[in-house]
NUTITOR-871784 format. One record per atom (N, C-alpha, C): x, y, z; residue in one letter. Coordinates in steps of 0.05 Angstrom, whole numbers, padded with zeros to 5 digits, always signed. Example, Ala and Ser with C-alpha at 12.3 -4.5 7.8 and 13.67 -1.06 7.14 Angstrom:
<atoms>
+00264-00114+00156a;+00246-00090+00156a;+00264-00066+00156a;+00257-00045+00142s;+00273-00021+00143s;+00258+00001+00157s;
</atoms>
This chain:
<atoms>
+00059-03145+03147x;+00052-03165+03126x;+00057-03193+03135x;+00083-03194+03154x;+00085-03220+03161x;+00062-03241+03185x;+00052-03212+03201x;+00025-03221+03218x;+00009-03226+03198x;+00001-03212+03173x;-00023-03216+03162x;-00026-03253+03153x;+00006-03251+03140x;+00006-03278+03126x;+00002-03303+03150x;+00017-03300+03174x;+00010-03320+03193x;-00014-03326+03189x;-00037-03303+03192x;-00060-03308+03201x;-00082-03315+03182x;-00066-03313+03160x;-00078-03324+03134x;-00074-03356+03137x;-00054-03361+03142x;-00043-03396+03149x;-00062-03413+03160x;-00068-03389+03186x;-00082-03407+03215x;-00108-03413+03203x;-00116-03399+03185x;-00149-03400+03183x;-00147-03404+03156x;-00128-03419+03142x;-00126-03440+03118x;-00137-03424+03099x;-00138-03401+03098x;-00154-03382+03070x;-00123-03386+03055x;-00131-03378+03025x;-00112-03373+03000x;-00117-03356+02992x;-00094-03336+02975x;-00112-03316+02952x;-00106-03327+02924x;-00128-03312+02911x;-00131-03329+02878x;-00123-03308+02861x;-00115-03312+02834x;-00106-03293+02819x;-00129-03278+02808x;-00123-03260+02795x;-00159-03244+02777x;-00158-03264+02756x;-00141-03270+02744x;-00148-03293+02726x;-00168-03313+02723x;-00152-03326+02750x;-00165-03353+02755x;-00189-03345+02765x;-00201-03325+02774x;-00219-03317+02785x;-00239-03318+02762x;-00234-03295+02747x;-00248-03297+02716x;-00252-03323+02706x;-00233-03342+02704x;-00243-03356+02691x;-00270-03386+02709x;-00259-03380+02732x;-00283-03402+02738x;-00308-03388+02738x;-00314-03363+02738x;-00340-03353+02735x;-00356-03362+02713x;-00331-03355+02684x;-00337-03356+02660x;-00348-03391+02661x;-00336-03408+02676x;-00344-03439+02675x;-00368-03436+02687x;-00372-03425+02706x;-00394-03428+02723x;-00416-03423+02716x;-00416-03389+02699x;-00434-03377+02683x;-00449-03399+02664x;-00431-03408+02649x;-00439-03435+02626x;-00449-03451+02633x;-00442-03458+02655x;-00460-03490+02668x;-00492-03471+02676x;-00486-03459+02681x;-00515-03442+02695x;-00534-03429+02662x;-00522-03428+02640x;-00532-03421+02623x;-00531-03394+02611x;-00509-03380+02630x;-00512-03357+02627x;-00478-03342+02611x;-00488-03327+02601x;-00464-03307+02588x;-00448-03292+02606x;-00424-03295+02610x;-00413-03269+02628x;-00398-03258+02608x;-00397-03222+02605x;-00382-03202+02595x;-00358-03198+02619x;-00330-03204+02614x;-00313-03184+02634x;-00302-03163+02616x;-00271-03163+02629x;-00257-03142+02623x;-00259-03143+02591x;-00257-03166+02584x;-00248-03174+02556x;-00263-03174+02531x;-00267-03159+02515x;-00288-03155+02495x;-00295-03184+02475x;-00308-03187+02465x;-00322-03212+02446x;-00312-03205+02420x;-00315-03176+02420x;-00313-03165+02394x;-00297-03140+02390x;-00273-03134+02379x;-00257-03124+02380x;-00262-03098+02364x;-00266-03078+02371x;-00279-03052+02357x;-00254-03039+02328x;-00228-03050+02332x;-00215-03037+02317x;-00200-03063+02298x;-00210-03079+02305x;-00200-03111+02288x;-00203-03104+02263x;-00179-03113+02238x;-00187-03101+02210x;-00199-03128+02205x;-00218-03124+02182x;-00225-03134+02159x;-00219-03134+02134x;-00209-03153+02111x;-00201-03147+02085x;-00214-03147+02073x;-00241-03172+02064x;-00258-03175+02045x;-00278-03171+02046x;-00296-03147+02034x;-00325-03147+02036x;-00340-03174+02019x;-00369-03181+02040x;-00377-03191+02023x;-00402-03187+02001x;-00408-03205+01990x;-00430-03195+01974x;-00449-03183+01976x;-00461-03192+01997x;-00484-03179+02020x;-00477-03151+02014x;-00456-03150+02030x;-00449-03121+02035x;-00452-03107+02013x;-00441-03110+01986x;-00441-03105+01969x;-00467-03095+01959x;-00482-03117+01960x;-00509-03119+01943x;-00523-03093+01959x;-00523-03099+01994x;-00539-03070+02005x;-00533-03053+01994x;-00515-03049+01995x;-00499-03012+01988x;-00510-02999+01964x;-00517-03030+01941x;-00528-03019+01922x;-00570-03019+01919x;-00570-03032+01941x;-00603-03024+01945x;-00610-03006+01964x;-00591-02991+01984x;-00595-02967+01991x;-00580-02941+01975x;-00579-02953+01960x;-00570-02924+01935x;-00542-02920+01944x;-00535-02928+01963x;-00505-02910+01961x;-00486-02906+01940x;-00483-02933+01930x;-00461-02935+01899x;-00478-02942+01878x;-00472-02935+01848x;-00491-02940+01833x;-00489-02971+01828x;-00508-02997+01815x;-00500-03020+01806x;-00481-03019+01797x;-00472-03005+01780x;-00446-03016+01762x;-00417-03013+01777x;-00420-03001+01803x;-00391-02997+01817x;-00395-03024+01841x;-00413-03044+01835x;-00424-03057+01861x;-00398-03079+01868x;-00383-03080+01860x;-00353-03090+01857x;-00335-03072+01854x;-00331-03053+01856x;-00309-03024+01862x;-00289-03046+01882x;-00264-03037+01879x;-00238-03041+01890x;-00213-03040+01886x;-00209-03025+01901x;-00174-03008+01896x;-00147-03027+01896x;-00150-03034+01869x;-00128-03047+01867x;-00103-03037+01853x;-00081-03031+01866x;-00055-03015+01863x;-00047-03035+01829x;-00048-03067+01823x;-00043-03078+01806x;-00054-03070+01781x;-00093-03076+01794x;-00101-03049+01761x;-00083-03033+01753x;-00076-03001+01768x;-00073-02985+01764x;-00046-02991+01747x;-00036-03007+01762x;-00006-03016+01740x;-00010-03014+01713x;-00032-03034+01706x;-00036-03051+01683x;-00044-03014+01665x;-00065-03000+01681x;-00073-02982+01660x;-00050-02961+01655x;-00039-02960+01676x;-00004-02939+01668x;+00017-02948+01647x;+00018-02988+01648x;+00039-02988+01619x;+00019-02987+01601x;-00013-02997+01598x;-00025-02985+01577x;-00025-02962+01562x;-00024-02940+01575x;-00027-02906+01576x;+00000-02908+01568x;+00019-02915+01577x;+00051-02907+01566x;+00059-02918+01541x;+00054-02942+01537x;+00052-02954+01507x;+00033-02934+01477x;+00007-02929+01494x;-00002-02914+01474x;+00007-02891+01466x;+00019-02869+01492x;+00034-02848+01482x;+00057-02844+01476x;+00070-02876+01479x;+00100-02872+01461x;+00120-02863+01484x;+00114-02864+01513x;+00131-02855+01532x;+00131-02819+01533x;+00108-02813+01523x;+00110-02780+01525x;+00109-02770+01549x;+00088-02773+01562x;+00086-02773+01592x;+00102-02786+01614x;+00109-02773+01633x;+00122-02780+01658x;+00100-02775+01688x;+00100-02803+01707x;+00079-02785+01724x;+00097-02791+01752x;+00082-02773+01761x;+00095-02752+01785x;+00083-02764+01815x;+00095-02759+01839x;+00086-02765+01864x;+00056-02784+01862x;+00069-02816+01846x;+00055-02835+01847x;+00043-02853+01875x;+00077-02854+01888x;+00067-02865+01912x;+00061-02847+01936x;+00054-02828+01934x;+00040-02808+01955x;+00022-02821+01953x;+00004-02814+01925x;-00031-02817+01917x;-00034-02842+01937x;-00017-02870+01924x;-00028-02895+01928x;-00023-02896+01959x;-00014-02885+01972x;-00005-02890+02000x;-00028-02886+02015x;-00035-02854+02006x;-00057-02848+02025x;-00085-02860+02016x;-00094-02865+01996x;-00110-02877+01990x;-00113-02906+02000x;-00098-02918+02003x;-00090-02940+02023x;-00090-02935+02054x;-00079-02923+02061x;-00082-02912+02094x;-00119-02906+02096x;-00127-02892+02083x;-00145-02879+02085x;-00169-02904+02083x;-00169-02923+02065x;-00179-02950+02060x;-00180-02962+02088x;-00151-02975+02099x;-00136-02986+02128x;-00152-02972+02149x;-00156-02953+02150x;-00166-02936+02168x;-00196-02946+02167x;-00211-02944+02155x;-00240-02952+02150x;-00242-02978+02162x;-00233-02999+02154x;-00233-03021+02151x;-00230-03027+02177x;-00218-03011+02193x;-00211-03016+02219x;-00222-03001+02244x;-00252-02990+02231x;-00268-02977+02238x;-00268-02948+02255x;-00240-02932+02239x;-00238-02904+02250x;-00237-02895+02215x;-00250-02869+02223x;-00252-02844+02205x;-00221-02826+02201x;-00220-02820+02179x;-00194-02806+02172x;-00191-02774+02197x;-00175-02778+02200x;-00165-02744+02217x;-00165-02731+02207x;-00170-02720+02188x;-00163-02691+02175x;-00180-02709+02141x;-00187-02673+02132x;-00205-02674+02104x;-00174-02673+02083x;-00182-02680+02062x;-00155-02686+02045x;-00173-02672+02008x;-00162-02663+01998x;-00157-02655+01970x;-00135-02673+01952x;-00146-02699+01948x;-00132-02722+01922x;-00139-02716+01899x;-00120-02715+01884x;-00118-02706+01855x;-00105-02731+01846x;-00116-02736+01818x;-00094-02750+01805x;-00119-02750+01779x;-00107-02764+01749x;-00112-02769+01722x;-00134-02786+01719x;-00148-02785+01708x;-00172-02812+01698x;-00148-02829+01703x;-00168-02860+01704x;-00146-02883+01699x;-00130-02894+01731x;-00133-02874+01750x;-00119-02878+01778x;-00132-02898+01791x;-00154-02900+01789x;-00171-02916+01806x;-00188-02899+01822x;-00193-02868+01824x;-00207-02856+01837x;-00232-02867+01849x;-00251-02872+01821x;-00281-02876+01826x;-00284-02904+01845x;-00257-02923+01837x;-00262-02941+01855x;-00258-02946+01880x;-00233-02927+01887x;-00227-02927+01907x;-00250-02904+01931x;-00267-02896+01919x;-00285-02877+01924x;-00311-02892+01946x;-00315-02919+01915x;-00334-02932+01922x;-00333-02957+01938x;-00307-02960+01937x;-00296-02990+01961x;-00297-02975+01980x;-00291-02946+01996x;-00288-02933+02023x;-00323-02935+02031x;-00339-02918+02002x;-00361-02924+02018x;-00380-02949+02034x;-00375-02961+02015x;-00389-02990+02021x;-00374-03001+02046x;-00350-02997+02046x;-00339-03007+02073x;-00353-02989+02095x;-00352-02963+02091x;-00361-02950+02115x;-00397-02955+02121x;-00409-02961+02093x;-00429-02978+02116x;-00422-03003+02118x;-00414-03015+02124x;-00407-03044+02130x;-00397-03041+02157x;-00387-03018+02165x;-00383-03014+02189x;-00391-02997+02205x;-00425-02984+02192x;-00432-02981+02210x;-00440-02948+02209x;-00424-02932+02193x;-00418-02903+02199x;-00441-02899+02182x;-00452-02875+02185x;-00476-02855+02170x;-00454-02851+02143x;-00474-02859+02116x;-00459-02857+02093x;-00475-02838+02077x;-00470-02816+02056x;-00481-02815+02028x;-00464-02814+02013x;-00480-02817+01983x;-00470-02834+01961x;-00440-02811+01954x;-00423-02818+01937x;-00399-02801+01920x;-00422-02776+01905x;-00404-02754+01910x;-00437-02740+01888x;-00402-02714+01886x;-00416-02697+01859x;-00392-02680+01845x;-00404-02647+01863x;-00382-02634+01866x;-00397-02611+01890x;-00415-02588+01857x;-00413-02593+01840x;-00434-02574+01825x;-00466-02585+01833x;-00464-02611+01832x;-00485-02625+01844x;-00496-02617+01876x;-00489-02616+01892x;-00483-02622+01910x;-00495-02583+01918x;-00488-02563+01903x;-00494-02543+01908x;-00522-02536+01895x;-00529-02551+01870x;-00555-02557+01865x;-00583-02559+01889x;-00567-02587+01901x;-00589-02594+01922x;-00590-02576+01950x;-00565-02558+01951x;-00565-02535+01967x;-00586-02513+01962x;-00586-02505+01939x;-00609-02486+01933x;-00628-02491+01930x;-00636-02514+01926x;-00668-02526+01925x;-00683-02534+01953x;-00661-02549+01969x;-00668-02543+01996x;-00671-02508+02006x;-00650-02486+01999x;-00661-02470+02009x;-00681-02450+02000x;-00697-02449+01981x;-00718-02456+01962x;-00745-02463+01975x;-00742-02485+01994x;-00757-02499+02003x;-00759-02485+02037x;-00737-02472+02052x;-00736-02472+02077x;-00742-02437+02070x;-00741-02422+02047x;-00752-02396+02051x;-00774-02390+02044x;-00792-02415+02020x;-00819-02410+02018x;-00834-02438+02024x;-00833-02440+02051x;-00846-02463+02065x;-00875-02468+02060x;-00892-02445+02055x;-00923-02440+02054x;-00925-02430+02029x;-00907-02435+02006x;-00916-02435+01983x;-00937-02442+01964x;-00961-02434+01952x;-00976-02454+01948x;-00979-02457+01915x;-00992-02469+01898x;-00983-02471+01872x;-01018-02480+01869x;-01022-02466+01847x;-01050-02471+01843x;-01057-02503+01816x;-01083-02518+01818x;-01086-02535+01795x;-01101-02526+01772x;-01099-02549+01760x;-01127-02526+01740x;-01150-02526+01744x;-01169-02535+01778x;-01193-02539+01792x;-01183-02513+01796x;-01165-02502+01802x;-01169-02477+01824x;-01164-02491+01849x;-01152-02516+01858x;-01152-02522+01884x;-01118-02511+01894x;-01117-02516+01914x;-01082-02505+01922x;-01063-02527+01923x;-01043-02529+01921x;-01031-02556+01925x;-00998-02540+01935x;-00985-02560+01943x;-00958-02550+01966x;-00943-02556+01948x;-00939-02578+01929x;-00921-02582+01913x;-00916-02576+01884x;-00908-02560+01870x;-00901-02552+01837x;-00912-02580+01826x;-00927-02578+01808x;-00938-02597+01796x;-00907-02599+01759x;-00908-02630+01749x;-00890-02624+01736x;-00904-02627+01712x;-00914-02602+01699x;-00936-02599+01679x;-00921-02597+01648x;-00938-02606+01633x;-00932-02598+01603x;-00945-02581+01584x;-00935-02566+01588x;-00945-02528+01573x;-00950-02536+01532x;-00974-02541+01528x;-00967-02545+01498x;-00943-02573+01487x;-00929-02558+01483x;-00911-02587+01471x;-00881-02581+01489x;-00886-02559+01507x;-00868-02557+01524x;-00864-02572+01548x;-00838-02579+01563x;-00841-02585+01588x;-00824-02572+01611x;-00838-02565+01637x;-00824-02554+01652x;-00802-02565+01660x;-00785-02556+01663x;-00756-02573+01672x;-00763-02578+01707x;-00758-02599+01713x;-00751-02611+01736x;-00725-02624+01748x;-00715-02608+01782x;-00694-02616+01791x;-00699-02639+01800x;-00680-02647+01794x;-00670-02681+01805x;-00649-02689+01828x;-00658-02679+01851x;-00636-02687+01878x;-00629-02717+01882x;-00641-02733+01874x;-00636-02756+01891x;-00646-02769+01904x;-00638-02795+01924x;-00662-02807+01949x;-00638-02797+01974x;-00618-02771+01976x;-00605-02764+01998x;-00615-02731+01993x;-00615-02723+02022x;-00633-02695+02027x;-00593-02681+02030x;-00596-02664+02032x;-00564-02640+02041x;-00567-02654+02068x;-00586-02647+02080x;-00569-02657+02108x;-00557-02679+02109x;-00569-02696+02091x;-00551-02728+02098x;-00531-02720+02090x;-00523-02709+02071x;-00493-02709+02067x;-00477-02690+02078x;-00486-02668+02090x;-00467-02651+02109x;-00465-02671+02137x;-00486-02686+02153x;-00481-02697+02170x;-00474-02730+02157x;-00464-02739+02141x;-00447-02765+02132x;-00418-02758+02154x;-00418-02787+02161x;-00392-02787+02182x;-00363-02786+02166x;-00368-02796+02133x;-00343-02783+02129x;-00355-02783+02095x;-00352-02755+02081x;-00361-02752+02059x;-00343-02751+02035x;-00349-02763+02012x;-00335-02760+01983x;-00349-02748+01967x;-00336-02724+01956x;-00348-02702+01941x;-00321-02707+01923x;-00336-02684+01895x;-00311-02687+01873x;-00318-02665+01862x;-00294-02657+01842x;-00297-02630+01824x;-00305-02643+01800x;-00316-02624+01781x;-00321-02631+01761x;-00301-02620+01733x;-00295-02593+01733x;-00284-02574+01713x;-00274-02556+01714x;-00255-02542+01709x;-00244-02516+01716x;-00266-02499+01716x;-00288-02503+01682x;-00306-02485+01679x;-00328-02479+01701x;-00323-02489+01718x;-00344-02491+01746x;-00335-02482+01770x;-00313-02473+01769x;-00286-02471+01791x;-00311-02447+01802x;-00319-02434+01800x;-00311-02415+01820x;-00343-02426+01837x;-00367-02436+01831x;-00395-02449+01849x;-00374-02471+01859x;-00359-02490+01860x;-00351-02516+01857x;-00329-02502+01892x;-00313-02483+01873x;-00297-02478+01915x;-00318-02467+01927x;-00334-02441+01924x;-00350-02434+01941x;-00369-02457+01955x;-00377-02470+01942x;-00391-02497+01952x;-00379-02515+01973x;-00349-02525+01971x;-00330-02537+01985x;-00330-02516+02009x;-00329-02486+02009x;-00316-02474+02029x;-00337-02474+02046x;-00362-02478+02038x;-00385-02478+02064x;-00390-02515+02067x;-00387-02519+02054x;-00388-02554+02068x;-00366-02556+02095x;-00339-02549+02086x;-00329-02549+02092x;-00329-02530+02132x;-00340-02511+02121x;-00340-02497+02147x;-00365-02518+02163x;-00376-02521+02148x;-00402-02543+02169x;-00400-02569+02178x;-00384-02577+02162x;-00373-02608+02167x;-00348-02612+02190x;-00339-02589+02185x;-00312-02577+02202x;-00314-02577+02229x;-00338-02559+02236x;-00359-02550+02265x;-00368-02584+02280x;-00363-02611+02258x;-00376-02625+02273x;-00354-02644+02275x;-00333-02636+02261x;-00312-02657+02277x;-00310-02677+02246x;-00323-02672+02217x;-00340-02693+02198x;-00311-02694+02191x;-00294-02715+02173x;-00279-02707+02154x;-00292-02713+02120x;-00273-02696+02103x;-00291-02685+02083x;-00267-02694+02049x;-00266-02715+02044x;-00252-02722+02025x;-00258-02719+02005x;-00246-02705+01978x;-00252-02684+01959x;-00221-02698+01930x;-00236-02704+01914x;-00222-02726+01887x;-00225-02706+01868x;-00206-02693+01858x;-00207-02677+01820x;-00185-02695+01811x;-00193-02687+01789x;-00173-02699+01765x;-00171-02666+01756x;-00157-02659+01750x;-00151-02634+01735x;-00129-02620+01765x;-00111-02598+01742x;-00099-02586+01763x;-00099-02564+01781x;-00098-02561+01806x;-00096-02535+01823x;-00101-02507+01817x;-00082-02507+01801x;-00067-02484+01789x;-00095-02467+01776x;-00106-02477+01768x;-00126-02456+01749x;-00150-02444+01781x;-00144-02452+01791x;-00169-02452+01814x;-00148-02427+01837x;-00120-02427+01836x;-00105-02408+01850x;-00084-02389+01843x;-00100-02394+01812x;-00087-02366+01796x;-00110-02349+01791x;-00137-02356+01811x;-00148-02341+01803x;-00142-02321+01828x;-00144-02290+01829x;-00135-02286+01852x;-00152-02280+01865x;-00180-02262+01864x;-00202-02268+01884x;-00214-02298+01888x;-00208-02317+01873x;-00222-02344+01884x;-00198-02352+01906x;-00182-02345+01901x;-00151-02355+01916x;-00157-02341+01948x;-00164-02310+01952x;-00168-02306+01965x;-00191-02298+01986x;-00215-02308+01973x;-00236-02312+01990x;-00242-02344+01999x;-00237-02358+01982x;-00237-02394+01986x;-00210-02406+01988x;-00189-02398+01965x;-00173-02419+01982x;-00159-02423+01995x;-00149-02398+02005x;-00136-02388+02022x;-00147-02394+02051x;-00164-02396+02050x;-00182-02400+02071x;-00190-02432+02081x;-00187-02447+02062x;-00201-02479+02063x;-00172-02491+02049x;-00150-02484+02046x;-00119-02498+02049x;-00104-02506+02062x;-00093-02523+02075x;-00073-02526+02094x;-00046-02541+02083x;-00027-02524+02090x;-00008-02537+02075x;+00019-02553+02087x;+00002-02561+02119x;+00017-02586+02141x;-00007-02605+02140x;+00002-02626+02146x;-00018-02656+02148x;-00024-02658+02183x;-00038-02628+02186x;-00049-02633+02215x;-00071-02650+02225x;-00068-02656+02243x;-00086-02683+02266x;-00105-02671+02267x;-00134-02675+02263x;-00162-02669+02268x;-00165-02637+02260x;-00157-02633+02237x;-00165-02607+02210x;-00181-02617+02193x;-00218-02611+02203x;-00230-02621+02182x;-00246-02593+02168x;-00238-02573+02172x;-00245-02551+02154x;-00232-02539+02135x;-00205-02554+02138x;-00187-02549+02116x;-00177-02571+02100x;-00173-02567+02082x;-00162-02599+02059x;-00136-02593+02052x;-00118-02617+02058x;-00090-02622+02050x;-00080-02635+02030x;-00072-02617+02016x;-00072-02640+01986x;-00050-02652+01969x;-00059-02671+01967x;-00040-02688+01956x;-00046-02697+01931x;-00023-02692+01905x;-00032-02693+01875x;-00015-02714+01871x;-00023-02736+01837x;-00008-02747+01829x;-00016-02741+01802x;+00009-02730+01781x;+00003-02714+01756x;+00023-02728+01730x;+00007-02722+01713x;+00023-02731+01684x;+00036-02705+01676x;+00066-02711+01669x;+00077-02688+01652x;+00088-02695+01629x;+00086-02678+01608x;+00106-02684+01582x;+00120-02682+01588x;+00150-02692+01581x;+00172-02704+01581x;+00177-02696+01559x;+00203-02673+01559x;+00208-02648+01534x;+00236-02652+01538x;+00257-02655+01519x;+00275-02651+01514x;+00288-02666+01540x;+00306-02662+01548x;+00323-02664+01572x;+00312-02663+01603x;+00293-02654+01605x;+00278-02646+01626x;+00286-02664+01647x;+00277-02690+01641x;+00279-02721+01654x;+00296-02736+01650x;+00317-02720+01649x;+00347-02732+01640x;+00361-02752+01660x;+00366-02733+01683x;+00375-02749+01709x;+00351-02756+01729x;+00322-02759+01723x;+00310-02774+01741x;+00304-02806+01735x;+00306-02822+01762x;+00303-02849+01752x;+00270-02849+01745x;+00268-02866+01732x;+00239-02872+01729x;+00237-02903+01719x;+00211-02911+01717x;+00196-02942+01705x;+00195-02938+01682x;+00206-02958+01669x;+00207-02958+01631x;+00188-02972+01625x;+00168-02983+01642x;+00147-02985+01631x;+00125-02966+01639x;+00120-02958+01656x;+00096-02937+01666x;+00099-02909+01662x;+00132-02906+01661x;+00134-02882+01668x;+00141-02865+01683x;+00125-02887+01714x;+00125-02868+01740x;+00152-02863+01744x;+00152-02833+01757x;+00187-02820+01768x;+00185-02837+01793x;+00205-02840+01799x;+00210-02847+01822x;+00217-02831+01851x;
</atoms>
């Protein structure tokens, strides 16, 4: 090393740092008119963002994704305040609610995450009461996720959602169907006729086909009713296996509780047993981990020694 450096001396060469190197290019590039890309990105792929703007907004609602009236959706933990001492005032403190800041956490993470242009790890089962902020927090993820970019479809309820399942397959088993007019000519498509003073009922899918929403890079589906429980898991358990296969994650909002859906015991054991996970594993998107936040009466003594908010309610 010490020959090399002599002979670096004799013949007056220097060495330059990568730095300084980079940067007189970047000078040089500019005087010449030209752009140089190095190591260093322009644009930072995981940089958050807080505020959507209008734009954004306004598309989301001219590509159908959210309806107009959610075109301002946003999960604000302060709402939800305001509607919990409301709800507690009206019922006189009857209610107590339960694993509040789970809900709001992950719903926030799960927000953070978007915003910062990665998709959740794992599919999730959120529960909580009208009044949580669900629908909004539903419709601020979507709009962010096109804002950044990801394949979106709209929030849709899985009774729905299994609707446009059978009409698509409907469609993929009688492809060469033909339906006659009243010429006698043939036509491919069911005409939507009025029989006397009757009318034929017509399904209503939407402007999203099933595939968009099995291939959506990250999808919000919802329950509707216990009375639907058993199309509503079967429905979840094959989204789920297909969304699963592609790596999709698959976020799933009821308001109502568990319990009626895993006391049943064949639904328990052909679906949920099967599409449950009950660790918060890294990249499980065929199974949903769930996390509830629930109202309880507050009976006698029950809630004796837990602390809680004297105005909301929430346990602590």
């Amino acid at each position: 090393m010490d020959l090399l450096d002599d002979t670096l001396d004799k013949l007056d060469l220097t060495v330059e740092e990568l730095g300084d190197t980079t940067e007189k290019l970047k000078i040089e590039a500019e005087q010449a008119g030209m752009n140089l890309y190095g190591t260093e990105k322009e644009v930072r792929q995981h940089e958050i963002f807080y505020h959507l703007t209008a734009s954004d907004r306004d598309q989301a609602v001219t590509e159908g994704i959210v309806p107009k009236v959610y075109r301002d959706s946003s999960f604000n933990e302060d709402k939800i305040t305001e509607n919990l001492r409301a709800q507690y005032v009206k019922t006189k403190g009857l209610y107590k609610v339960y694993k509040y800041r789970e809900y709001i956490n992950l719903c926030i993470g799960i927000l953070s995450a978007i915003r910062m242009k990665q998709l959740p790890s794992r599919s999730y089962l959120i529960g909580a009461p009208n009044g949580f902020g669900k629908t909004s927090f539903v419709n601020e993820c979507l709009i962010t996720l096109r804002r950044q970019g990801f394949k979106v479809a709209p929030y849709i309820s899985l009774w729905e959602l299994a609707q446009i399942r059978v009409d698509n397959e409907q469609r993929i088993m009688n492809p060469y169907k033909k339906f006659k007019d009243e010429g006698g000519n043939h036509s491919y498509t069911e005409p939507n006729t009025v029989v006397g003073y009757l009318k034929k009922p017509e399904i209503v899918t939407g402007r999203f086909s099933y595939s968009e929403y099995i291939n959506a890079d990250c999808l919000f589906v919802s329950f509707t009713d216990v009375i639907s429980k058993d199309i509503e898991s079967h429905t979840l358990y094959q989204l789920l296996s297909i969304r699963g296969a592609k790596g999709l994650p698959t976020i799933v909002m009821m308001s109502t509780s568990l319990e009626p859906y895993e006391n049943d015991r064949t639904l328990k054991e052909l679906v949920w047993d099967e599409i449950r996970t009950y660790d918060e594993l890294k990249y499980c998107y065929d199974r949903v981990y769930h996390v509830s936040c629930y109202k309880r009466k507050s009976i006698g003594l029950e809630n004796k020694d837990k602390e809680f908010d004297k105005d909301t309610g929430v346990v602590n």
